[in-house]
N, CA and C of each residue as an Amber inpcrd file, in Angstrom:
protein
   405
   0.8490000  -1.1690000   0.0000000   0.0000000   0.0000000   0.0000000
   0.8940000   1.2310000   0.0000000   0.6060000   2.4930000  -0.7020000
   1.2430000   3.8650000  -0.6470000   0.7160000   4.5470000   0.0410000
   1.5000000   5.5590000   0.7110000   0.9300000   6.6310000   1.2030000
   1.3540000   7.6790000   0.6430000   0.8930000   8.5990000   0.9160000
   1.1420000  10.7330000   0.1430000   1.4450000  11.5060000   1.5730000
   2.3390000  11.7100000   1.5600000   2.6700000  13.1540000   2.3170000
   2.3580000  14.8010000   2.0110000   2.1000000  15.6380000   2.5040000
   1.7460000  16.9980000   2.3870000   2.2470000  17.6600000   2.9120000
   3.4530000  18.1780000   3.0980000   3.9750000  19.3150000   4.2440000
   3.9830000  20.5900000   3.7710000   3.1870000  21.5020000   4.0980000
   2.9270000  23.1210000   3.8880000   2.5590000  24.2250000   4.8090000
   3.2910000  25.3630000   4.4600000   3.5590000  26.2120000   5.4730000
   1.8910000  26.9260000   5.8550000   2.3520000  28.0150000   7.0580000
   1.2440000  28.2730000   7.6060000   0.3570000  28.9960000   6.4090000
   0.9810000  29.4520000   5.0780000   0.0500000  30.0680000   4.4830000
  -0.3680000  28.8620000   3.2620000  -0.2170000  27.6580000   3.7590000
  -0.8520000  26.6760000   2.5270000   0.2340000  26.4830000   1.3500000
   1.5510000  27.0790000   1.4040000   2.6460000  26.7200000   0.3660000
   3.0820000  25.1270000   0.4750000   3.5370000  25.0370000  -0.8880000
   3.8790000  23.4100000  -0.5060000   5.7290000  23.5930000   0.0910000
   5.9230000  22.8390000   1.3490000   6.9730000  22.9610000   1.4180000
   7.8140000  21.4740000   0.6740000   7.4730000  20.0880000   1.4550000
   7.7280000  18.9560000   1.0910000   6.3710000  18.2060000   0.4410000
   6.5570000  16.8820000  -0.4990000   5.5870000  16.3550000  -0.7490000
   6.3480000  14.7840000  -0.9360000   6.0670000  13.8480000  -0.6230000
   6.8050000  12.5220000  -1.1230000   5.3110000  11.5830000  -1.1970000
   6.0880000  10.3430000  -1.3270000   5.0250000   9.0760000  -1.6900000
   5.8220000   7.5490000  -1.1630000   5.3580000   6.8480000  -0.8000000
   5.9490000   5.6200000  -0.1500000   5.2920000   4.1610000  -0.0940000
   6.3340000   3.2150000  -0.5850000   5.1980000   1.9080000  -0.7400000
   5.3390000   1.4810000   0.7890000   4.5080000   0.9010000   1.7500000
   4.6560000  -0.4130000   2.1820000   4.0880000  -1.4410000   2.1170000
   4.9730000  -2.7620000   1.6080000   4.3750000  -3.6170000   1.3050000
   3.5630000  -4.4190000   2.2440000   2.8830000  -4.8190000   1.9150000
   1.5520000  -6.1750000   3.0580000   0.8210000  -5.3990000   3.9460000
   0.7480000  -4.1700000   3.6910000  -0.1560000  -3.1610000   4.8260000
  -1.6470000  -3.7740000   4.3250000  -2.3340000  -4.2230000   4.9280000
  -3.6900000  -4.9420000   4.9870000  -4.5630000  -3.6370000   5.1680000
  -4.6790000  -3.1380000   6.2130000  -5.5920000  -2.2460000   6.7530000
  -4.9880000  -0.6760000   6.1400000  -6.3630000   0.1870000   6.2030000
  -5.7050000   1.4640000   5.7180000  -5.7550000   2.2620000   6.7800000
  -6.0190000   2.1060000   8.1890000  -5.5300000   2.6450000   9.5180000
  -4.2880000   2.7290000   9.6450000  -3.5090000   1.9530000   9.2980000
  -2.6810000   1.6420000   9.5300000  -1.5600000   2.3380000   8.8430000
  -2.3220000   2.0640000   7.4820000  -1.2650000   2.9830000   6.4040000
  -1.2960000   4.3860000   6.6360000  -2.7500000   4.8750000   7.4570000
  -2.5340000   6.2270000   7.5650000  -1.5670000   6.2970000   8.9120000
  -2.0150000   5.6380000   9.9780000  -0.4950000   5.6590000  11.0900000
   0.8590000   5.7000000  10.3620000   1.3150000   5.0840000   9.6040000
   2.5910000   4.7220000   8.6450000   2.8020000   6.0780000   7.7840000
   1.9920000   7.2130000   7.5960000   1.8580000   8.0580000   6.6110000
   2.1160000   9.5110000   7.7290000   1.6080000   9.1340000   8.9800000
   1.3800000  10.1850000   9.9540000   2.8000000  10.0170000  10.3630000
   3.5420000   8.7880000  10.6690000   5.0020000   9.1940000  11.6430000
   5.9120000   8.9440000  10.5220000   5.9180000   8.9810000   9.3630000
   6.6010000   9.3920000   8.2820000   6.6400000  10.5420000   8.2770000
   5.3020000  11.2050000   8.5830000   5.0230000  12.9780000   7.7940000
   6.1500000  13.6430000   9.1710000   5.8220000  13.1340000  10.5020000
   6.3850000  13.7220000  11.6040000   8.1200000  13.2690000  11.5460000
   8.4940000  11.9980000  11.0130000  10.2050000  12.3310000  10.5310000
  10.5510000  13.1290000   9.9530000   9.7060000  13.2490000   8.6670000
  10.1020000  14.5770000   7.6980000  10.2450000  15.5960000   8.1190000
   9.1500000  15.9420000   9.3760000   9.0930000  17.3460000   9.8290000
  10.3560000  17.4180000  10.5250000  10.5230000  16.5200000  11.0570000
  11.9540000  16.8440000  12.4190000  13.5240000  16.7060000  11.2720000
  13.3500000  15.8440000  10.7840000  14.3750000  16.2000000   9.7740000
  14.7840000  17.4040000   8.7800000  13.8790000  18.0320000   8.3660000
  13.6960000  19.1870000   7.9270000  13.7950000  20.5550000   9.0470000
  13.8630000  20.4410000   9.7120000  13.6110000  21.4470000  11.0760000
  12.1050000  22.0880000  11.3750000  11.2620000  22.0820000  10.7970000
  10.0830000  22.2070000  11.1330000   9.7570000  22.5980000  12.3710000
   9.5140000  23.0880000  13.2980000   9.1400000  23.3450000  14.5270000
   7.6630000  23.7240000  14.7340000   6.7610000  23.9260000  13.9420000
   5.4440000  24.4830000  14.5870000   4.6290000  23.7410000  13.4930000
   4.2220000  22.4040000  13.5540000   3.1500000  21.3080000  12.8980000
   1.9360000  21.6740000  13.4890000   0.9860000  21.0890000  11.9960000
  -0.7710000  21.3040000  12.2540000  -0.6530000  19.9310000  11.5080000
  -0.4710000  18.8000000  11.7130000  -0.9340000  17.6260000  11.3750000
  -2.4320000  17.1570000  10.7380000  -2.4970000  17.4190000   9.8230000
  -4.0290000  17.1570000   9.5130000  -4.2460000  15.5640000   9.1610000
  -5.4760000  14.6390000   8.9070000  -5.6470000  13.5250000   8.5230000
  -7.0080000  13.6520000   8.3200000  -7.7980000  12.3240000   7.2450000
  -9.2010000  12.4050000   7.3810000  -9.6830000  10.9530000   7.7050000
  -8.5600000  10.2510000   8.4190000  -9.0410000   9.2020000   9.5890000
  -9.0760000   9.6640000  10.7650000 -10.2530000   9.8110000  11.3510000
 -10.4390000  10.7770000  12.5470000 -10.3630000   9.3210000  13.6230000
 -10.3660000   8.1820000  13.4260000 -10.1190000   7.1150000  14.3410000
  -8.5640000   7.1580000  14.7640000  -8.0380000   7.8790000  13.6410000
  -6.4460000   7.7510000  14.1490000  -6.2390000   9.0350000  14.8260000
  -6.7290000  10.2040000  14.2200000  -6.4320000  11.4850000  15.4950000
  -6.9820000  11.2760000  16.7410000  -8.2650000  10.5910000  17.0250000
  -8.4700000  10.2000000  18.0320000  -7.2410000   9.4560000  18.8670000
  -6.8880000   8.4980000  18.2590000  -5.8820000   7.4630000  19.0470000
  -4.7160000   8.5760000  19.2090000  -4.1870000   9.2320000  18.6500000
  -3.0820000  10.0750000  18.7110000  -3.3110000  11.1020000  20.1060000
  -4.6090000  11.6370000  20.1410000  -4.8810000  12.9160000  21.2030000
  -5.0710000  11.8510000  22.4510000  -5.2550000  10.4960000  22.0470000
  -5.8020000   9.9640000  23.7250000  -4.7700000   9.6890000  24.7150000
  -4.3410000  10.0890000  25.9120000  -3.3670000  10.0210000  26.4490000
  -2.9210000   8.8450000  27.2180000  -4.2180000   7.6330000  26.8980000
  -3.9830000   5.9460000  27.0960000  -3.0760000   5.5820000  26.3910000
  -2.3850000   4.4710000  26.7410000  -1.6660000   3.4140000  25.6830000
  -2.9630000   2.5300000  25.0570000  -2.0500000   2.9800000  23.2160000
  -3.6970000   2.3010000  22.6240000  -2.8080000   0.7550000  22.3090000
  -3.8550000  -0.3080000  22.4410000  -3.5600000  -1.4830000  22.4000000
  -4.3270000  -2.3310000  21.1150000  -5.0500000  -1.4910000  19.9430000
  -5.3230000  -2.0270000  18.9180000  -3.9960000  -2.3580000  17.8580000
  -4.1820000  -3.0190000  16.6390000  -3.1430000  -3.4570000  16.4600000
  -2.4500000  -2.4070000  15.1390000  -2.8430000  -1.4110000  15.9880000
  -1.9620000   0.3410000  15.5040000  -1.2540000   0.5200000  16.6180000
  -1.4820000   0.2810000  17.8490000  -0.8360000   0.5430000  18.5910000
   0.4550000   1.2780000  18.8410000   1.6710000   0.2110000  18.2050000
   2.7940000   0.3970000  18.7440000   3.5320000   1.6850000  17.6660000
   2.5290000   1.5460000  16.0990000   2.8430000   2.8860000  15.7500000
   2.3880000   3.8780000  16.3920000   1.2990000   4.4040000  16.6950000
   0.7580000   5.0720000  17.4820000   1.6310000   5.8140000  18.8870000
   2.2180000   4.1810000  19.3110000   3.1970000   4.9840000  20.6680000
   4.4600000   5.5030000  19.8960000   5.0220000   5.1030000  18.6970000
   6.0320000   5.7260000  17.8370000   5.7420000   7.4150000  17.6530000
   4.8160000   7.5050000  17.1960000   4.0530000   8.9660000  16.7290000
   3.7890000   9.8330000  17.9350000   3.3260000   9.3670000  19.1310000
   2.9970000  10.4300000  20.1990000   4.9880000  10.5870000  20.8120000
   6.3010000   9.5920000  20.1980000   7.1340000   9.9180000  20.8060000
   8.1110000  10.7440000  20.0350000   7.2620000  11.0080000  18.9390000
   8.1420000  12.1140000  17.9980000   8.0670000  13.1660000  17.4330000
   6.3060000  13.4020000  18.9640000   5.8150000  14.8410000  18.9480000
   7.4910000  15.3960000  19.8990000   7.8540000  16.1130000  19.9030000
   8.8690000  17.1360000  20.0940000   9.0500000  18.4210000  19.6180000
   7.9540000  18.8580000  19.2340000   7.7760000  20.3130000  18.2750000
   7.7430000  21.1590000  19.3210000   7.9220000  22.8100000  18.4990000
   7.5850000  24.0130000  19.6460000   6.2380000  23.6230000  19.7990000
   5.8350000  23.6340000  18.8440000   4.0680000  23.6280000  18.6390000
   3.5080000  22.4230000  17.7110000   2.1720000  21.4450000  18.0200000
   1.9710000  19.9920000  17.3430000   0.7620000  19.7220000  17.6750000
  -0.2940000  20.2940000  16.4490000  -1.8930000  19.9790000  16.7420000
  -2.0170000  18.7100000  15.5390000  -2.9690000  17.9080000  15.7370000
  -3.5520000  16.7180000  15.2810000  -5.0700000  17.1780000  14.9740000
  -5.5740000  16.8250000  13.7610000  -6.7430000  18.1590000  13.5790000
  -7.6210000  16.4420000  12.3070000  -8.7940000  16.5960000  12.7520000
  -9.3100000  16.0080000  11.4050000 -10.3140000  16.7700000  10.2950000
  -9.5650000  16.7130000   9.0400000 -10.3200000  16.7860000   7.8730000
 -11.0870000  16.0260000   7.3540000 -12.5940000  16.3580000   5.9760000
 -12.9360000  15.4750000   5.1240000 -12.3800000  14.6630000   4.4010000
 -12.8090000  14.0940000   3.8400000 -11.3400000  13.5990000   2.8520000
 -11.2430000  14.5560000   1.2940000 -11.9940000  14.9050000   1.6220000
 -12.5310000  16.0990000   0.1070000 -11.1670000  17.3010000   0.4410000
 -10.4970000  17.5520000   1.9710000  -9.7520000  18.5370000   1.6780000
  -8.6110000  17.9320000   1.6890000  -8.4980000  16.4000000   1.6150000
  -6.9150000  15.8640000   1.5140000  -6.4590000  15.1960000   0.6330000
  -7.0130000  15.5720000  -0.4890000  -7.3720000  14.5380000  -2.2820000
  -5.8660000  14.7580000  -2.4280000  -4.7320000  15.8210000  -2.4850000
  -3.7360000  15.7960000  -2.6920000  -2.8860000  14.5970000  -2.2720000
  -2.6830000  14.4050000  -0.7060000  -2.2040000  13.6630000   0.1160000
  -3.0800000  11.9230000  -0.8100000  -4.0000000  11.5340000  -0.9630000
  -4.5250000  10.4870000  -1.6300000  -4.0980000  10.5830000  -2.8640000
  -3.9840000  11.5470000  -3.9580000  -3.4110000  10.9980000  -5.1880000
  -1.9710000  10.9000000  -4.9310000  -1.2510000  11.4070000  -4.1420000
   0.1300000  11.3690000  -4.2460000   0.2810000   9.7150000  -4.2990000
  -0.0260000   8.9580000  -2.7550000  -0.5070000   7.7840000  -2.3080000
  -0.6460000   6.9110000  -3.3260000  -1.6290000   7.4130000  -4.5380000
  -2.0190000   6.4120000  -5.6230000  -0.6930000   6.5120000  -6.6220000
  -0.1110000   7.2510000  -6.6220000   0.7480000   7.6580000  -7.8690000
   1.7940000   6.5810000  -7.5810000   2.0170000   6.0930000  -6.2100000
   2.9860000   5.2800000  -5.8630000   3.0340000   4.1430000  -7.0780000
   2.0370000   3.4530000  -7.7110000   2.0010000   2.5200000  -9.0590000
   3.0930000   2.8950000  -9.7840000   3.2600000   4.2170000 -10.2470000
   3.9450000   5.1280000 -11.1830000   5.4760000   5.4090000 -11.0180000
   5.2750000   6.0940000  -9.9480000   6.7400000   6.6140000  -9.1790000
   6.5750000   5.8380000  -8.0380000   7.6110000   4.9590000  -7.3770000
   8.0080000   5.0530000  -5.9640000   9.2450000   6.0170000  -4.9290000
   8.1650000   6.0810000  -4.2000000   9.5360000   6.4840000  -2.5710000
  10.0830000   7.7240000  -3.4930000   8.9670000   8.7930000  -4.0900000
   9.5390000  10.1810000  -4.5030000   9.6080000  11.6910000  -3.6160000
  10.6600000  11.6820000  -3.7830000  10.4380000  13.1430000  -2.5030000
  11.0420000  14.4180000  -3.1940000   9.6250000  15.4420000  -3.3130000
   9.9190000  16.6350000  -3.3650000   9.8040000  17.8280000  -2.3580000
  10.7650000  18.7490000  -2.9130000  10.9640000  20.2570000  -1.8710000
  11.2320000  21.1180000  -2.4140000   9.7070000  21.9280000  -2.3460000
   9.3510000  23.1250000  -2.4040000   8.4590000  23.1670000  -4.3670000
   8.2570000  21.9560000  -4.7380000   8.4850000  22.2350000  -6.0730000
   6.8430000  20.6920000  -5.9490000   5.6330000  20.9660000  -6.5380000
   4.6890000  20.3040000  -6.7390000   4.7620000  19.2300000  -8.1570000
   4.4880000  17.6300000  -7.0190000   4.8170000  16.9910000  -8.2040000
   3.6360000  17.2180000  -9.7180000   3.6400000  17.0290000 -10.4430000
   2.2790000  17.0260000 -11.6160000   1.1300000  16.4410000 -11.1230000
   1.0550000  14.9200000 -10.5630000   0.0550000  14.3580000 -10.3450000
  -0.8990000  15.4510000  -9.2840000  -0.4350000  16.4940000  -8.2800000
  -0.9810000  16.8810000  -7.2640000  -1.4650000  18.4220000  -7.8680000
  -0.5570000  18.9050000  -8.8520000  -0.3950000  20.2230000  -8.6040000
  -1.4800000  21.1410000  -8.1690000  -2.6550000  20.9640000  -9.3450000
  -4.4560000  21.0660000  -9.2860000  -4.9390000  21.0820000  -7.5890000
  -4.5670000  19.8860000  -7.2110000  -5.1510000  19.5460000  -5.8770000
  -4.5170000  19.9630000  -4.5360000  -3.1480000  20.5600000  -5.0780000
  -2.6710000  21.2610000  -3.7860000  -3.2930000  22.7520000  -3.5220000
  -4.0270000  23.0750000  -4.1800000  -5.0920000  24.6480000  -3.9730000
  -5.5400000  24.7450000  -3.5240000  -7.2810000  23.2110000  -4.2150000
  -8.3090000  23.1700000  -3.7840000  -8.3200000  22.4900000  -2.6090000
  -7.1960000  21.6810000  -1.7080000  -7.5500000  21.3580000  -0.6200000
  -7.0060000  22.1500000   0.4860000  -6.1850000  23.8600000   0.7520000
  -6.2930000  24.0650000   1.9000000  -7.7470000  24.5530000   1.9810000
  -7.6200000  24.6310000   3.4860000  -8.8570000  24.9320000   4.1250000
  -8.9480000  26.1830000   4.6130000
């Protein structure tokens, strides 16, 4: 399964964008956990300091804001992701999926291109859809 990354500044610019296979991902919870502490390496690798994490699996922002250890079998990504919040600033926010079509075609494009990473520069497949989905 692929996932799409989206990283853009506070005024909606694209800063980073990549795409990533993993193979035998069954569930798409999962792939979005796998897509969420990817997006949060990128950020810390990049220096990033003030994240608005968006997603439009609101079962996973849930699991992310709950301050239990979650024991579904997201779990142990889940405890990965709450340990690589380290930002000045790090909100977890859910969208439709209508405002994250970018982040999903990137995801699909994976067929096409794999494991592509751009900065500052919109791949083709997204360009259209990096507009119409800030909010």
């Amino acid at each position: 399964m692929g996932i799409g990354v989206v990283v853009r500044n506070h005024s909606g610019d694209l800063l980073v964008a990549c795409n990533k296979v993993f193979p035998g991902i069954p569930e798409p919870e999962l792939a979005e956990a796998l897509a969420i502490r990817h997006a949060l390496n990128i950020c810390q690798a990049e220096g990033f300091m003030h994240i608005s994490l968006v997603s439009d699996c609101l079962s996973m922002v849930n699991k992310i804001r709950s301050p239990g250890q979650d024991r579904s079998s997201v779990g142990a990504v889940v405890s990965d992701i709450k340990s690589l919040v380290s930002f000045t600033h790090c909100t977890f926010s859910h969208v439709k999926r209508g405002l994250n079509v970018a982040a999903h075609k990137l995801a699909r494009s994976c067929e096409l291109a794999v494991n592509c990473f751009y900065r500052g520069v919109a791949p083709d497949c997204i360009r259209d859809e990096l507009y119409s989905d800030v909010p």
